[in-house]
C-alpha positions as CSV (number, residue, x, y, z in Angstrom):
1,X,95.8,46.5,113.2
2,X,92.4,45.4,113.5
3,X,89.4,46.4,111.3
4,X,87.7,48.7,113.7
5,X,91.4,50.6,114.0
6,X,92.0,50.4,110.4
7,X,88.4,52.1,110.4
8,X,88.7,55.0,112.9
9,X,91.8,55.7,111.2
10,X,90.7,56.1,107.3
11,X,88.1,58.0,109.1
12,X,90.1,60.5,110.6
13,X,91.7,60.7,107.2
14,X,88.4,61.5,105.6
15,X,87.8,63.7,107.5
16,X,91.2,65.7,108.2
17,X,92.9,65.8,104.7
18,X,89.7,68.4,103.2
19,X,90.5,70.7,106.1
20,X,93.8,70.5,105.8
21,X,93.7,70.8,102.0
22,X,91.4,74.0,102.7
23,X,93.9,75.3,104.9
24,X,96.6,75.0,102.6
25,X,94.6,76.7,99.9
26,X,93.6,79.3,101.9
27,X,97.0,80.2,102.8
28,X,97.8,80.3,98.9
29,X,95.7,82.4,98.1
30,X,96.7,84.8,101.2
31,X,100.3,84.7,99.7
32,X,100.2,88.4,99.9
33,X,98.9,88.6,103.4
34,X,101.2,89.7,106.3
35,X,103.7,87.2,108.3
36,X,101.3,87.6,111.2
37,X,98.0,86.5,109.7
38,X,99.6,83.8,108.0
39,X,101.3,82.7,111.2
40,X,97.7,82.2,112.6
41,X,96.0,80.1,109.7
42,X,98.7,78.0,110.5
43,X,98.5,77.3,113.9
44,X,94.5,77.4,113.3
45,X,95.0,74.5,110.2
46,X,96.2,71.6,112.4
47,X,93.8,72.8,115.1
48,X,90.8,72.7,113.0
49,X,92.1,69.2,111.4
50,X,92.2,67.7,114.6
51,X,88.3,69.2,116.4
52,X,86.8,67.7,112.6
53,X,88.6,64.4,112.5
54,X,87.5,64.0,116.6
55,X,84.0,64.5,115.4
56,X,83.8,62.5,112.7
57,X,85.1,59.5,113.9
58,X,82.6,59.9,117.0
59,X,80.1,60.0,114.2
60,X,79.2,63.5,114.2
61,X,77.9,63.4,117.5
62,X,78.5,66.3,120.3
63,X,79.2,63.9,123.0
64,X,80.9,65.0,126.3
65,X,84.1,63.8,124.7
66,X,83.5,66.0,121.7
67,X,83.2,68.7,123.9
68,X,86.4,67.9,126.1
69,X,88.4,67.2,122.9
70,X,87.1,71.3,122.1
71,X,87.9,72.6,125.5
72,X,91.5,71.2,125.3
73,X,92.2,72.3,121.5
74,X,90.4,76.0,122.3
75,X,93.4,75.9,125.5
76,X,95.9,75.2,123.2
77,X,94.5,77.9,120.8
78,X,94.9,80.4,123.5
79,X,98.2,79.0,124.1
80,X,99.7,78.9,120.6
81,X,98.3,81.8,119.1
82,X,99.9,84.5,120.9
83,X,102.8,82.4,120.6
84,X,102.1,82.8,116.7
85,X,102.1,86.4,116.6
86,X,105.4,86.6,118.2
87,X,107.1,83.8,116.5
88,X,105.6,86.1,113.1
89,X,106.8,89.7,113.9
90,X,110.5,87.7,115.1
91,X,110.4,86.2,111.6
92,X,108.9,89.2,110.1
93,X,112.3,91.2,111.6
94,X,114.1,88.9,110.8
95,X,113.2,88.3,107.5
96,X,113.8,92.5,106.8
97,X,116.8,92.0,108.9
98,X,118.1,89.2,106.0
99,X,116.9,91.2,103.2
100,X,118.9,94.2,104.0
101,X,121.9,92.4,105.0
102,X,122.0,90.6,101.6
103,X,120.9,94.4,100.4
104,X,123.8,95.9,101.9
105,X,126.3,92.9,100.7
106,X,125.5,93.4,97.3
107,X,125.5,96.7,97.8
108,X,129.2,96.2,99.0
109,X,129.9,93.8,96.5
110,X,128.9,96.6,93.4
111,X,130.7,98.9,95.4
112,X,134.5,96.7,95.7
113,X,133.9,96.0,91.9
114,X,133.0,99.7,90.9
115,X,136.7,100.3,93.3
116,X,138.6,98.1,91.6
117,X,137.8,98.8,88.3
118,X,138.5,102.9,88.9
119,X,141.6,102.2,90.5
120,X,142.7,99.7,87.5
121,X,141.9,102.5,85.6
122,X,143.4,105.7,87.7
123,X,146.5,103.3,88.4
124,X,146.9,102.3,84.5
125,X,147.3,105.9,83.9
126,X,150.3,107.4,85.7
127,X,152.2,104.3,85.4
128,X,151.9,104.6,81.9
129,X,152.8,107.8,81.6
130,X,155.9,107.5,84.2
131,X,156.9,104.6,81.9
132,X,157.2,106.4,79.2
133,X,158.8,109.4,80.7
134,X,161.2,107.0,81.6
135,X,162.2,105.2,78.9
136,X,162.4,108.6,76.7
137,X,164.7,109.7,79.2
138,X,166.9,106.5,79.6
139,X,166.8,106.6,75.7
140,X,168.5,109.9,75.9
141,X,165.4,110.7,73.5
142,X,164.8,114.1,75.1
143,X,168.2,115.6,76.0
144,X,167.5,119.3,76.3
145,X,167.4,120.0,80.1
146,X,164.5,122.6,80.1
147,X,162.7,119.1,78.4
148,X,164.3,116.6,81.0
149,X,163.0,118.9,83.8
150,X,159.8,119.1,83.0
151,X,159.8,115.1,82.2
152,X,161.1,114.8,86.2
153,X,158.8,117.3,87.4
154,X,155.7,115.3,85.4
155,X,157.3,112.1,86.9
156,X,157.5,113.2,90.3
157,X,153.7,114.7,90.2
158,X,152.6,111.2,89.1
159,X,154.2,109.3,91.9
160,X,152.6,111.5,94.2
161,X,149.4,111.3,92.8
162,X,149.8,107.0,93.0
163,X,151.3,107.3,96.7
164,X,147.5,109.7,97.5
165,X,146.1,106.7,96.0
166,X,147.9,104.2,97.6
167,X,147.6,105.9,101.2
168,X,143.3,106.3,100.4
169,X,143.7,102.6,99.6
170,X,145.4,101.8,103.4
171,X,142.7,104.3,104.9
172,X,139.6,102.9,103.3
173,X,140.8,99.3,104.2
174,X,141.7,100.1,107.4
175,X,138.2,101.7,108.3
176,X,136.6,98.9,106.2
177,X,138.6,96.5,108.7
178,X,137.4,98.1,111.6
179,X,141.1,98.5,112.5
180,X,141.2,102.2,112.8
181,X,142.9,103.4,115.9
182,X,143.2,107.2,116.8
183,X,144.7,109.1,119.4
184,X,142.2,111.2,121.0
185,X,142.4,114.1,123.0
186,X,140.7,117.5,123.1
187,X,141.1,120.0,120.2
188,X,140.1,123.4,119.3
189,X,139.1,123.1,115.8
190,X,139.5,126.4,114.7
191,X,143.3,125.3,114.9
192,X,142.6,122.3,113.0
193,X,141.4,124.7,110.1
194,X,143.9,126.7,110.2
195,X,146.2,124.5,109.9
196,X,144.8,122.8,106.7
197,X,143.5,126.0,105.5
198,X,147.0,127.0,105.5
199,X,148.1,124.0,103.6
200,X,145.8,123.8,101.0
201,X,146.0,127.6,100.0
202,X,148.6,126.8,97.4
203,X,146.5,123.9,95.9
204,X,143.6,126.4,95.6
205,X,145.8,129.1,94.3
206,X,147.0,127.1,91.3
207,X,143.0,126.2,90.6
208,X,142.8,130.0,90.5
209,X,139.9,129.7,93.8
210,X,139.5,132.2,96.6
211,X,140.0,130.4,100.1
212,X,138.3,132.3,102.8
213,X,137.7,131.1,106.5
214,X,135.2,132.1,109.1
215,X,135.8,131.0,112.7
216,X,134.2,132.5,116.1
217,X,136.4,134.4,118.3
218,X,135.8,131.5,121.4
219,X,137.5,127.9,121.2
220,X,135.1,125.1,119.6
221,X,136.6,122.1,121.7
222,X,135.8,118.4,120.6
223,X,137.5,115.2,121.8
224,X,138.8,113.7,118.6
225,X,142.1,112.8,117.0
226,X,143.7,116.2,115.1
227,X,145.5,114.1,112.4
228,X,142.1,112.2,111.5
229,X,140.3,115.3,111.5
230,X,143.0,117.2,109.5
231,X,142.2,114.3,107.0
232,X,138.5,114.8,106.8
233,X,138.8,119.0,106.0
234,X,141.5,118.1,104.2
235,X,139.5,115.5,101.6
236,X,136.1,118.1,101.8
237,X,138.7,121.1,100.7
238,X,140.3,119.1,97.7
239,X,136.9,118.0,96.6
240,X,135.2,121.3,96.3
241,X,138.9,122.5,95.0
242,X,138.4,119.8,92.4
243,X,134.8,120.6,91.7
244,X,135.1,124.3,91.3
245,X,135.7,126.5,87.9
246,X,138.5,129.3,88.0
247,X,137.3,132.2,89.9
248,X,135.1,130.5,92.3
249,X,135.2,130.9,96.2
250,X,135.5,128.0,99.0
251,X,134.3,129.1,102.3
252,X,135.0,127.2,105.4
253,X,133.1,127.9,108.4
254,X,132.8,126.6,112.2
255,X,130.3,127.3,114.4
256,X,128.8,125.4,117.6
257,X,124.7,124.8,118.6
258,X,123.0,122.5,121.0
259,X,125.6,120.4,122.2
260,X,127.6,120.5,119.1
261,X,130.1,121.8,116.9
262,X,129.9,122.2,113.1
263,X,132.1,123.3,110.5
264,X,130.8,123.4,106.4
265,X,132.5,123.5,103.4
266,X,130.5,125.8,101.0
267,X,131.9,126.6,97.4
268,X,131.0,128.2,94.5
269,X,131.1,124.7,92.1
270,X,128.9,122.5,89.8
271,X,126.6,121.3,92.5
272,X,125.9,118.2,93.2
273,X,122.8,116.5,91.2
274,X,120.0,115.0,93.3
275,X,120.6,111.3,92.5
276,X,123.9,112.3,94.0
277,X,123.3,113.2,97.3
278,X,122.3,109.8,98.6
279,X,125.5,108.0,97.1
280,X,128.2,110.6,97.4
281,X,129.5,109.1,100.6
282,X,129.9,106.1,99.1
283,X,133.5,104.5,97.9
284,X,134.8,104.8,94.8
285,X,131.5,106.9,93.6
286,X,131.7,109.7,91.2
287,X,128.8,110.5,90.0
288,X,128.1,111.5,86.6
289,X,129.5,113.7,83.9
290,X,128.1,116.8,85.5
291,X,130.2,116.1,88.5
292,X,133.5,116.0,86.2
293,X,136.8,117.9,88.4
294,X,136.9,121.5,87.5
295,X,140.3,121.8,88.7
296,X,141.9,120.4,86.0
297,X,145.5,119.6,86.6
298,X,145.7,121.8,89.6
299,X,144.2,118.9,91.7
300,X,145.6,115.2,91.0
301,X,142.9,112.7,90.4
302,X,143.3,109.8,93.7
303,X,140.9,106.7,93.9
304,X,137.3,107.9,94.2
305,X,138.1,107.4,98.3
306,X,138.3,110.9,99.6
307,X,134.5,111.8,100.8
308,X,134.4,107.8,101.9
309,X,137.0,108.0,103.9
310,X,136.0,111.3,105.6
311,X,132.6,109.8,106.5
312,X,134.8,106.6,108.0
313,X,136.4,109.4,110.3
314,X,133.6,111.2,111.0
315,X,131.7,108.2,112.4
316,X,134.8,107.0,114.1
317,X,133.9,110.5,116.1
318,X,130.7,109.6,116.7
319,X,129.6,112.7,114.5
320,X,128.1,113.2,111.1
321,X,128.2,114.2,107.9
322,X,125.7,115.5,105.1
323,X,126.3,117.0,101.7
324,X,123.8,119.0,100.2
325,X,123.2,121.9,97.2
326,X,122.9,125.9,98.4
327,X,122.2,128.6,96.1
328,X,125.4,128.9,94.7
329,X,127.1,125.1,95.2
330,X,127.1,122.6,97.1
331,X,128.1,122.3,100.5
332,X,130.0,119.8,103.3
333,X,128.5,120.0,106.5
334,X,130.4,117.7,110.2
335,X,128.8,117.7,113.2
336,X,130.5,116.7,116.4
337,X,129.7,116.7,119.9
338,X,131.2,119.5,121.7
339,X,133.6,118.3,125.0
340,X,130.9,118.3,127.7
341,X,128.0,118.3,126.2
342,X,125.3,116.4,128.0
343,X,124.0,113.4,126.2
């Protein structure tokens, strides 16, 4: 490299590093700006760098080649500027886009731990307690039959209250999965809640709470599967049985409204406390102490999975489902679109 080369060159470094040191400083000290505007300076930076360094070396002289060197860089400005802006709301999505999906993972994350450590816990129990059933009965400890009945009976309550568990376990893995298959076809669902009202009568009886039902005369006719909605009343109608003192009243309604049907499960309960409402839906969540089962032993304690697996179903239906506080409780509202509906 000759002198004169090794000259233009420290030149353009004379004159280049300040704006580009500028530049940088400048976009420090807009750290809080938007994606956009930032996106801008930095296109503008090198731009800048290259008009200043061009004009010094010509020794700061608007020549015609200054003024071509400005023509080109201003075409490129127009050029690369737009192409900024784009590049800076694509990275500004997809930025939000990241942040939520690592949101929602350790969301998910929380959530598998909170899950596992309930059902340790709720599992823990009923084994424990069938153990030692067990061994008091293969000690011949408690002879008297009235006393080895009510062992088996205590035994056998237990194992069903594990195999509920179990089978929410399956469920919630299986809509986690994205493996949930159901076989639909159309259904009136005032049959649906019939047929669970029916079932769950003598569960509500033994909580000592009134189960009334209100359908209209006319089939409300959805395309869905009858076994997976059975499920979802069936897990709404156990939790407000769970969450509602002796002498209260669950009322299950159905009704149909622009395109849709609806059916709510209103009771006469605790409530559910605002900080609540947002993660009630969500698996394994219980809430706090205000949202302890009223049911006592009437309703046996599963995994915390009931509500999460009934929104799983719902939205395997392509409906919805909100829980929310009325004057006297709380209440479990579905919405599904009615068979030929437009839209």
């Amino acid at each position: 490299m000759n002198s004169e080369n090794l000259r233009i060159l420290l030149l353009a470094l004379a004159w280049t590093a300040p704006v580009v040191l500028a530049g940088g400083l400048l976009l420090i000290w807009m750290r809080r700006a938007s994606l956009l505007l930032s996106m801008v300076v930095m296109v503008l930076i090198p731009l800048a760098a290259t008009f200043v360094g061009v004009f010094g070396v010509s020794g700061m002289m608007f020549t015609g080649d200054i003024w071509r060197t400005g023509a080109v860089l201003a075409a490129v400005a127009l050029v690369t500027i737009p192409a900024a802006l784009w590049l800076g709301r694509f990275q500004a999505r997809r930025t939000v886009w990241e942040r939520h999906m690592r949101d929602q993972e350790r969301a998910a994350e929380q959530s598998r731990r909170e899950l596992i450590a309930w059902v340790s816990h709720d599992l823990r129990t009923p084994l424990a307690d069938i153990k030692a059933m067990a061994e008091a009965l293969g000690d011949r400890v408690v002879t008297d039959p009235a006393d080895v009945a009510s062992f088996a009976m205590q035994i056998d309550r237990h194992t069903v209250r594990l195999a509920r568990m179990v089978d929410d376990l399956f469920e919630m893995a299986r809509i986690n999965a994205g493996a949930l298959t159901l076989d639909m076809e159309n259904l009136d669902v005032r049959e649906v809640i019939d047929e669970v009202a029916a079932a769950t009568s003598t569960l509500a009886e033994r909580a000592e709470v009134a189960l009334d039902v209100s359908c209209p005369p006319e089939p409300v006719t959805v395309r869905g599967s009858a076994s997976a909605l059975s499920r979802i009343l069936t897990n709404l109608l156990v939790n407000a049985v769970a969450h509602t003192p002796p002498g209260g009243t669950i009322l299950i309604a159905l009704g149909s409204d622009d395109g849709h049907a609806w059916f709510r499960v209103d009771d006469t309960g605790v409530g559910i406390p605002e900080g609540d409402l947002e993660r009630i839906f969500e698996t394994s969540y219980r809430g706090n102490r205000a949202r302890t089962p009223a049911g006592g032993d009437a309703v046996p304690a599963g995994a915390g999975l009931g509500l999460a697996i009934a929104q799983g179903l719902v939205d395997a239906h392509a409906g919805s489902i909100v829980a929310s506080n009325t004057d006297s409780g709380s209440r479990f509202e579905v919405t599904l679109p009615l068979v030929g509906a437009a839209g």
